[in-house]
C-alpha positions as CSV (number, residue, x, y, z in Angstrom):
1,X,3.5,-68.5,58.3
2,X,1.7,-65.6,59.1
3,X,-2.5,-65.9,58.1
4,X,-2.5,-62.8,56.2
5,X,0.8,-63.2,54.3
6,X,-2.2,-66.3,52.4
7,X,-3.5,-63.2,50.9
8,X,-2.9,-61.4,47.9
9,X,-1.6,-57.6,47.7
10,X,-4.3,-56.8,45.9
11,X,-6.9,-58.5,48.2
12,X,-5.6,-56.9,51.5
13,X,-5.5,-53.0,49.7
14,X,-9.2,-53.9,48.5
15,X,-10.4,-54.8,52.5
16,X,-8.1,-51.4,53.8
17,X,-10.5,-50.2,51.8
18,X,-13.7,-51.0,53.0
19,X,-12.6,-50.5,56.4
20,X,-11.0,-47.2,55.6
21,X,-14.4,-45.9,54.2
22,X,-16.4,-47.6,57.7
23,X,-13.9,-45.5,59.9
24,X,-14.8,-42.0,57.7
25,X,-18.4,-42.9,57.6
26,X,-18.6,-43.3,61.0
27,X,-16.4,-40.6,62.0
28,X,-19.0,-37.9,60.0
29,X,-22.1,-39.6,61.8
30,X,-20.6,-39.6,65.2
31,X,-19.4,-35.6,65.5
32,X,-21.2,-33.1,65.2
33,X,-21.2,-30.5,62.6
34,X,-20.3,-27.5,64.7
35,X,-17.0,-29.3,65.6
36,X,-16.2,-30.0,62.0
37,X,-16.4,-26.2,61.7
38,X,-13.9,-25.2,64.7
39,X,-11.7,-28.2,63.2
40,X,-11.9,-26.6,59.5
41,X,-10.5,-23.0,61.0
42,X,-7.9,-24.9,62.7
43,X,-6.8,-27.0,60.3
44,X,-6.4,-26.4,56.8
45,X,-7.4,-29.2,54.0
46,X,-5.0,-31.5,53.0
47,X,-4.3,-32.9,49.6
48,X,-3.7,-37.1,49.5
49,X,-1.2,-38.1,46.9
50,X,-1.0,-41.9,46.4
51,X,1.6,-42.2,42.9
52,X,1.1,-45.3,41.3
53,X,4.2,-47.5,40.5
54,X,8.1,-47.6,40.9
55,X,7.1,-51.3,42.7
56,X,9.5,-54.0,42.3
57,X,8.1,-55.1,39.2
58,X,8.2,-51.7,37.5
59,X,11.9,-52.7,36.5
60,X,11.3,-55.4,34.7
């Protein structure tokens, strides 16, 4: 058996995350702001959509 598959669902979308906040932290602090303005022209904002539900579960 896999070592992560010892972990809950809930514990494993908690650490993503953490690390998922590290890696866009450290992303801002390591280019600089004159590239985040020739990246802005280029490409245009994006909006995340994360629905909630329609799991396994939600059927029963």
């Amino acid at each position: 058996m896999s070592h992560w598959r010892s972990y809950s669902k809930t514990s494993l979308l908690m650490a993503w995350s953490v690390v998922e906040r590290c890696m866009a932290d450290l992303v801002e602090r390591l280019v600089p702001d004159e590239l985040w303005v020739l990246f802005r022209q280029v490409v245009p904002p994006t909006e995340v959509r994360r629905p909630q539900g329609g799991g396994p579960a939600a059927g029963r």
